[in-house]
C-alpha positions in Angstrom: 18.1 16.2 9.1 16.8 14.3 6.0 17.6 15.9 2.7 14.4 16.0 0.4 14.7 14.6 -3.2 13.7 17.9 -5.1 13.4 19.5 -9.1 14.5 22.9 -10.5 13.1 24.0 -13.5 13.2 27.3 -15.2 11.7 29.5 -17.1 13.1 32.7 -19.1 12.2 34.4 -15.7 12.5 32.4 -13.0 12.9 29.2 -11.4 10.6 26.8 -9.9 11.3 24.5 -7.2 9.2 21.1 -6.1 10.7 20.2 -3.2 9.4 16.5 -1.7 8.7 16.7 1.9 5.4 15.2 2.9 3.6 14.8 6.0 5.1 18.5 7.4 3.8 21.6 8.9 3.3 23.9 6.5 3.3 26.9 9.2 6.9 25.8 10.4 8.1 25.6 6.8 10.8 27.9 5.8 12.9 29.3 2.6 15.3 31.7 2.8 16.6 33.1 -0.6 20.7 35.1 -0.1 21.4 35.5 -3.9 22.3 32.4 -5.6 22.0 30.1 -2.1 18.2 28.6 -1.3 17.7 27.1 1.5 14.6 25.2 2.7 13.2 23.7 5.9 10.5 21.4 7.2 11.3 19.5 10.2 12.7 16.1 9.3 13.7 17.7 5.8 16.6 19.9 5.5 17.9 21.7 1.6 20.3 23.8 0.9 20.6 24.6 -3.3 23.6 27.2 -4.4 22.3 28.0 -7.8 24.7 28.9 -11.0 23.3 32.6 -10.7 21.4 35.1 -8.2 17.6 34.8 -7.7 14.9 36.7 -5.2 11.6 37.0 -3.8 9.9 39.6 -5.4 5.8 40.4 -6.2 6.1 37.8 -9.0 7.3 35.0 -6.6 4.9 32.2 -5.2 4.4 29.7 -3.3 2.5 26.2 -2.0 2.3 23.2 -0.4 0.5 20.2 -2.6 -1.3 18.2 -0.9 -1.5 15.2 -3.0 2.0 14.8 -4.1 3.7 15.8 -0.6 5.0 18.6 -2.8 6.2 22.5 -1.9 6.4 24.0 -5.0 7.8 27.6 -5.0 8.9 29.9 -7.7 11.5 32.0 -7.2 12.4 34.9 -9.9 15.9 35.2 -11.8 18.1 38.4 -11.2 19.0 38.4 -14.6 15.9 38.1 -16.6 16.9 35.9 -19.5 20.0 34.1 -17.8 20.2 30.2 -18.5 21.4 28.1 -15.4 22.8 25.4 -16.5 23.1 21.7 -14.2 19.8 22.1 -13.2 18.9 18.5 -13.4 22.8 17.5 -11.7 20.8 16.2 -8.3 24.4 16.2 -6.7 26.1 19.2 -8.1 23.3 21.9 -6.9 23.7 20.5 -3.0 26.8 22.4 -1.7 28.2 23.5 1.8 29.1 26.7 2.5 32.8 26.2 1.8 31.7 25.3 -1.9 32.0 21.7 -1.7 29.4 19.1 -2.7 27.2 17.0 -0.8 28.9 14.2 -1.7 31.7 16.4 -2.2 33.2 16.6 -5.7 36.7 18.5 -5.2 37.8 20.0 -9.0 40.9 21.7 -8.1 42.5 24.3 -10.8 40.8 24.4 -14.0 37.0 25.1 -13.1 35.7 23.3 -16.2 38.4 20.1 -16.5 35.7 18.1 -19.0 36.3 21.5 -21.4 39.6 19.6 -21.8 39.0 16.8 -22.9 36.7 18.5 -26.0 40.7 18.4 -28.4 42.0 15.0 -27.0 42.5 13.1 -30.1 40.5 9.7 -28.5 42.9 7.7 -31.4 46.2 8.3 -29.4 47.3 5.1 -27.1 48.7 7.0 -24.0 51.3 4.6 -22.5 54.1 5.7 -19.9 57.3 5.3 -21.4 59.6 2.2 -20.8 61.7 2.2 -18.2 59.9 5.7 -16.6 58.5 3.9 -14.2 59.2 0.7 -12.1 55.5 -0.8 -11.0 57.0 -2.8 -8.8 58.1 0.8 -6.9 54.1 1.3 -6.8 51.1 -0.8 -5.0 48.8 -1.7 -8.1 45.8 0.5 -8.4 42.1 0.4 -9.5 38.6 1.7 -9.0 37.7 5.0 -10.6 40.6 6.8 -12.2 42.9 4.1 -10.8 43.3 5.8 -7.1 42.7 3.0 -4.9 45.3 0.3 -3.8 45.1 -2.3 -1.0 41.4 -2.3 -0.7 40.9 -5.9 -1.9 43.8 -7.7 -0.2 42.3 -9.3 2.8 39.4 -10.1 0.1 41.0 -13.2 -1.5 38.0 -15.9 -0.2 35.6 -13.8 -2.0 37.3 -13.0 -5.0 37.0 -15.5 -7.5 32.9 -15.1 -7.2 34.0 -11.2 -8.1 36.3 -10.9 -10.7 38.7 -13.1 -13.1 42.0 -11.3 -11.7 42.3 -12.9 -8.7 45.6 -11.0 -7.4 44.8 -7.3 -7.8 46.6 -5.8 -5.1 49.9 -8.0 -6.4 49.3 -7.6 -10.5 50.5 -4.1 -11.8 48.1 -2.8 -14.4 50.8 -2.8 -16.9 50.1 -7.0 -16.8 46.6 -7.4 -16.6 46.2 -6.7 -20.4 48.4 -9.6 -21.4 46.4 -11.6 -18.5 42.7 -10.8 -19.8 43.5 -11.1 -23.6 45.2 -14.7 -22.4 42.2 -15.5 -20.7 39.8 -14.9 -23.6 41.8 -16.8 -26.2 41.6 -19.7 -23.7 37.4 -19.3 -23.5 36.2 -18.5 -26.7 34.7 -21.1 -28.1 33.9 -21.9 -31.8 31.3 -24.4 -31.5 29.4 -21.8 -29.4 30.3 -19.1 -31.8 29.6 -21.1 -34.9 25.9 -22.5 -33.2 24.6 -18.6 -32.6 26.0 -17.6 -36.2 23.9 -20.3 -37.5 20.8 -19.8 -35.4 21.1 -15.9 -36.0 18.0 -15.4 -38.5 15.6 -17.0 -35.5 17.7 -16.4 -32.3 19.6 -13.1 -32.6 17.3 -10.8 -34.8 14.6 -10.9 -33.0 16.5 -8.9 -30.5 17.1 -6.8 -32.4 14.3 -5.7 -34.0 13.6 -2.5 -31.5 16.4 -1.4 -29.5 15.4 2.9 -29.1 12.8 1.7 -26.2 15.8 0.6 -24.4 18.2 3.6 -24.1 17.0 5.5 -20.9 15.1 8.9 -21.2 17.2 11.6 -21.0 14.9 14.2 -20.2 15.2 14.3 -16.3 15.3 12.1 -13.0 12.4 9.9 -11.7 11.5 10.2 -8.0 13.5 6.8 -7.4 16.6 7.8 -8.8 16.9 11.1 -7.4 16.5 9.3 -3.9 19.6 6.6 -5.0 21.4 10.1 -6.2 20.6 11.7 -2.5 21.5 8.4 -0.6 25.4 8.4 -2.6 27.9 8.5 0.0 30.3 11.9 0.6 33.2 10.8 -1.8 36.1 13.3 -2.3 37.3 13.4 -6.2 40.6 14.9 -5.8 41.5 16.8 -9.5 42.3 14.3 -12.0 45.4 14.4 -14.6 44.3 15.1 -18.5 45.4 11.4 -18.6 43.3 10.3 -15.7 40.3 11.7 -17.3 40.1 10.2 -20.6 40.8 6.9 -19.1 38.2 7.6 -16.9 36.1 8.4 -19.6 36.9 5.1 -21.7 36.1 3.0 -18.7 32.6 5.0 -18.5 32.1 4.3 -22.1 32.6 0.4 -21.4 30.2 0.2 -18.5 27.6 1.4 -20.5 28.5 -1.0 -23.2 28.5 -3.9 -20.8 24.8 -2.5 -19.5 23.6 -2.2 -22.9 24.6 -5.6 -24.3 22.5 -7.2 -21.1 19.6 -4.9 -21.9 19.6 -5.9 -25.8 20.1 -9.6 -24.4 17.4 -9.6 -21.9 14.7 -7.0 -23.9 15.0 -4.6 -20.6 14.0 -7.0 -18.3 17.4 -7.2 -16.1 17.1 -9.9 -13.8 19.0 -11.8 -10.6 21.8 -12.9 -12.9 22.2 -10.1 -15.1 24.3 -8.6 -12.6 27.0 -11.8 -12.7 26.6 -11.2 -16.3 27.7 -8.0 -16.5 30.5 -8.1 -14.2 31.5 -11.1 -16.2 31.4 -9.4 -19.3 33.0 -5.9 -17.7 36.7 -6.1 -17.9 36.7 -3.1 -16.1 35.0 -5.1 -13.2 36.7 -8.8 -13.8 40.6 -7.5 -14.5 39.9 -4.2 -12.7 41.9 -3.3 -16.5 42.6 0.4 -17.4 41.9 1.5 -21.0 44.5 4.0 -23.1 42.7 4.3 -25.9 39.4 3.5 -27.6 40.6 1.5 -29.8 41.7 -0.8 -27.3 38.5 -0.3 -25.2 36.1 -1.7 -28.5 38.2 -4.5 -29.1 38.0 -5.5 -25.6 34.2 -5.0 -25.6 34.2 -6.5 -28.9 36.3 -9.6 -27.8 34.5 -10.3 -24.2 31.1 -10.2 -25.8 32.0 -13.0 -28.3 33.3 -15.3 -25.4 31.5 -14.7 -22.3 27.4 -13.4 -22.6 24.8 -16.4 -23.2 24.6 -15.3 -27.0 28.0 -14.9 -28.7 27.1 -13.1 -32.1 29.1 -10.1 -34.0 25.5 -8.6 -35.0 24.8 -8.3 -31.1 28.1 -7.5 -30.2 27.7 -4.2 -32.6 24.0 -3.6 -31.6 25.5 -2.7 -28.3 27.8 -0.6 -29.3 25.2 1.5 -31.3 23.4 1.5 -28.9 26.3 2.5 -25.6 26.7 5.2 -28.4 23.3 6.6 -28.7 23.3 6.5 -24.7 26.2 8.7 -24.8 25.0 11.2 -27.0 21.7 11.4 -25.2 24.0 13.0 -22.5 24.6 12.8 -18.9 21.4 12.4 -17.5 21.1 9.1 -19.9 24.4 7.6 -18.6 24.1 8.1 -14.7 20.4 6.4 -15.1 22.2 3.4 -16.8 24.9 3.9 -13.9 21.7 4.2 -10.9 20.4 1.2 -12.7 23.4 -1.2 -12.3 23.9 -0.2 -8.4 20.3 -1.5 -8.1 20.9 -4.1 -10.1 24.6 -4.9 -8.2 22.6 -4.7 -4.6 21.2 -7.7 -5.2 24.3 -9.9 -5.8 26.2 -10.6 -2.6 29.5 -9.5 -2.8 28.8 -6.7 -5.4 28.9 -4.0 -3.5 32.9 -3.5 -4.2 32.6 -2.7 -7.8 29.8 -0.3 -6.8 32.0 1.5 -4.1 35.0 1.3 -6.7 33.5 2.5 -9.8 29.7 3.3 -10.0 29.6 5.2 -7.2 32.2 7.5 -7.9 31.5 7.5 -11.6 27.9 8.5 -10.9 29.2 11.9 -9.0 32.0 12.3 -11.6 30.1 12.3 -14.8 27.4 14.8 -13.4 30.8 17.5 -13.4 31.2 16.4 -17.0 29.2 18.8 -20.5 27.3 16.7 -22.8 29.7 17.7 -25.6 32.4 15.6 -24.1 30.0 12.9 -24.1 29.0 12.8 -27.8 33.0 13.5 -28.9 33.3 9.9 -26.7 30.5 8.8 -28.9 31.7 9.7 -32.4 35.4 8.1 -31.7 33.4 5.0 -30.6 31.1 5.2 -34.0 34.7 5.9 -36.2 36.5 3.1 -34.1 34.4 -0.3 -34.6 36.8 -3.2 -35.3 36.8 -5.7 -37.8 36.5 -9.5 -37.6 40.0 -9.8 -39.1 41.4 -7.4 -35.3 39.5 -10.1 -32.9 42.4 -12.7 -34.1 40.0 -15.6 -33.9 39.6 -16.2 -37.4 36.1 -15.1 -37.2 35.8 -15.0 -41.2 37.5 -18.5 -41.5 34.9 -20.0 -38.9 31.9 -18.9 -40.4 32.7 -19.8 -44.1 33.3 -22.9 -42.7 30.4 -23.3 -41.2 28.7 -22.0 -44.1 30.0 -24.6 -46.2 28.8 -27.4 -43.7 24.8 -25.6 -43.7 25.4 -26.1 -47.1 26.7 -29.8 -47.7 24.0 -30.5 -44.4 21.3 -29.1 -46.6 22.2 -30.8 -49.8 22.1 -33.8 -47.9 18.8 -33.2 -46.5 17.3 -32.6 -50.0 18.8 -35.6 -50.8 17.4 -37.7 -48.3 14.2 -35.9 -49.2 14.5 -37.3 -52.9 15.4 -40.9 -51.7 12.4 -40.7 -49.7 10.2 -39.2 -52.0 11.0 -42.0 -54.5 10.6 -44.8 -52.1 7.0 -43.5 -51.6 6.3 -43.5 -54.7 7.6 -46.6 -55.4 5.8 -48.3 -52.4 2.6 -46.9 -53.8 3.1 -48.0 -57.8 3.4 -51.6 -56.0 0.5 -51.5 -53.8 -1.2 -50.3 -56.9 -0.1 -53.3 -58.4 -0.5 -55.8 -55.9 -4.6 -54.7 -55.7 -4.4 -55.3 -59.3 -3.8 -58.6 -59.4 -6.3 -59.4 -56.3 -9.1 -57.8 -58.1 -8.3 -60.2 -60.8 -8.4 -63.2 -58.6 -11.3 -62.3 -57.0 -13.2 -61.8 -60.2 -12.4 -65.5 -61.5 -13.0 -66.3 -58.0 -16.7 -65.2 -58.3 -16.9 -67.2 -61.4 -15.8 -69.9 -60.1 -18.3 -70.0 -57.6 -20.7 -68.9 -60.1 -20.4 -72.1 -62.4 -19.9 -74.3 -59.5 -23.6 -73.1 -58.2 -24.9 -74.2 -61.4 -23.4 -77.2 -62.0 -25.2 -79.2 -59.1 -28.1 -78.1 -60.4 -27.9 -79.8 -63.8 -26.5 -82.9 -61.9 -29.8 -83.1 -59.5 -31.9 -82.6 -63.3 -29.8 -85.9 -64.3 -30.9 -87.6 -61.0 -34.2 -87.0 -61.7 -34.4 -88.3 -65.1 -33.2 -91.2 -64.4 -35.4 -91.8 -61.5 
């Protein structure tokens, strides 16, 4: 059976389904209401909904199959008149089995609400295990979402330098891949590139600037295309995560987004073939499979990668994307799974790619729908509180750029010099062709006499001649 992609909204009364199954029979189309389970059918399509509360079919329920739009639309009304159900627009969360687990199946065990957590973690504290608690070379070294997978990428090692910068992942502990990717960067940043985007900001940089709220998605609901990716995601199981787990979780959400974000502001919302290599390459997350503790060590990674990897290299851009991952996280959820839908469709077309979306955007697209919207924006304000400074990159940002403002302005004092050389020289050249034409209209003038008086003269002499004749 096929499962239709389908909508829920509500009312103060009821709730109103459009369910997407064209090209059916209507007369061997069936939904059957039990309380808060709804289950429709219309051979190919097959949809079973369990619903935060109980609704029915009563005299004020309805419904119809569009003809136009492939649609059956039927409104169903609420037992308790007034109720809010909330998820409504979480594709994956409403489709259950019987046993109460999702389609993919999202398993939550103990606390019901875990991202009610995370609302008093302070997002400032740097969780790290204590020396000597734990031996990592006891422990395979882990990664993907949450850090739960191990071994996946060992018989991978032909393929992996076209994937990501750590090229031993299933031999590097995460404890060492810090040290590794911040060793990396120092070796590939590069001043001259920094210093030539810094000076070509005004025409190069701004620009992109100059409008960035068309770019952060609409948070409003799902388009029919991405509540077909969110119907296709495979049956994951999300065992319960640790307090710890979560907000490095959530950390590693927040730098997706940035990475997506900083590709969007670079490209004006026109992703593109490579935009996927340049967001994995930007992604520490994806290139050193890295694991984030705190958010201040998340920014300053994002900060750092974006001044030594993207085609522009610019602080002003750098921050732009952080405003804007911010504003996509307090838009909610339904603004960061489309960045998350957006990036599988993006990753599909890169060979190879499909192991960062298996590891981490496919899970994190289930994941985050279990998550409130309040978690979200607390994420955002200790992103908007936590923006590093030039002086925490450790490149001598500050040094670079008075530098290079100093050489703008000896290279401009020596263009206006030249300028004034060459200004003078003009003027010059002209005050002596002036002169020069001068002295040729004198010439010819005594020239013309000349000639006058010499026309004359052979005329007295023939007046001679004749006389004497």
């Amino acid at each position: 059976m096929i499962t239709p992609r389908y909508q829920v909204e509500q009312t103060e009364e009821s709730l109103v389904f459009r369910i997407h199954a064209p090209y059916t029979d209507v007369n061997e189309s069936e939904i059957n209401v039990d309380e808060n389970i709804v289950c429709f059918s219309a051979s190919p399509f097959y949809l079973r909904l369990h619903l935060p509360g109980p609704v029915i079919e009563d005299g004020k329920s309805k419904g119809y199959f569009d003809v136009d739009s492939g649609d059956y639309v039927v409104t169903l009304s609420k037992c308790n008149k007034g109720q809010h159900f909330e998820n409504l627009k979480m594709t994956n969360i409403l489709i259950q089995t019987p046993s109460g687990k999702a389609i993919p199946k999202i398993e939550v065990l103990g606390e019901p609400n875990v991202s009610q957590e995370l609302l008093d973690f302070d997002w400032y504290i740097d969780q790290e295990i204590e020396e000597g608690s734990l031996d990592d070379s006891l422990l395979l070294p882990q990664y993907g979402f949450a850090h739960q997978k191990c071994g996946v990428l060992r018989h991978r090692e032909a393929d992996l330098p076209e994937l990501m910068d750590l090229q031993s992942p299933d031999d590097t502990p995460s404890s060492e891949r810090e040290k590794l990717q911040e060793t990396w960067e120092n070796k590939h940043f590069s001043q001259d590139h920094y210093l030539a985007d810094w000076a070509e900001e005004e025409e190069l940089i701004l620009p992109l600037l100059a409008d960035k709220k068309g770019l952060v998605p609409k948070s409003d609901e799902f388009i029919a295309s991405e509540q077909e990716q969110l119907l296709r995601l495979p049956k994951l199981e999300i065992l319960k995560l640790t307090q710890d787990e979560q907000k490095s979780a959530l950390l590693g959400l927040a730098e997706i987004v940035f990475c997506w974000a900083h590709e969007q502001i670079t490209t004006q919302g026109d992703l593109s073939f490579e935009s996927a290599r340049s967001i994995r390459r930007l992604s520490a997350t994806f290139s050193w499979l890295r694991k984030f503790t705190s958010v201040q060590k998340l920014t300053l990674s994002c900060m750092r990668r974006a001044l030594c990897i993207p085609l522009y290299r610019n602080w002003k851009l750098a921050n732009a994307a952080m405003e804007l991952t911010i504003t996509i996280l307090k838009n909610g959820r339904i603004a960061v799974i489309k960045c998350l839908l957006d990036l599988m469709k993006n990753f599909a077309n890169c060979e190879g790619y499909h192991i960062h979306t298996q590891l981490y955007l496919e899970p994190y697209s289930l994941w985050t729908q279990t998550l409130s919207d309040e978690v979200l924006s607390k994420l955002a304000d200790s992103l908007a509180k936590h923006n590093p400074k030039k002086d925490d990159i450790g490149w001598d940002l500050e040094e670079l750029e008075t530098a290079g403002r100093i050489t703008l302005e000896e290279e401009n004092a020596l263009d206006n010099l030249t300028k004034q050389l060459k200004t003078s020289l003009n003027v010059r050249c002209v005050e002596e062709d002036s002169d020069d034409t001068d002295d040729d209209s004198e010439w010819e003038t005594d020239s013309e006499d000349s000639s006058e008086s010499s026309e004359e003269e052979p005329t007295e002499s023939s007046m001679s001649e004749t006389k004497v004749e």
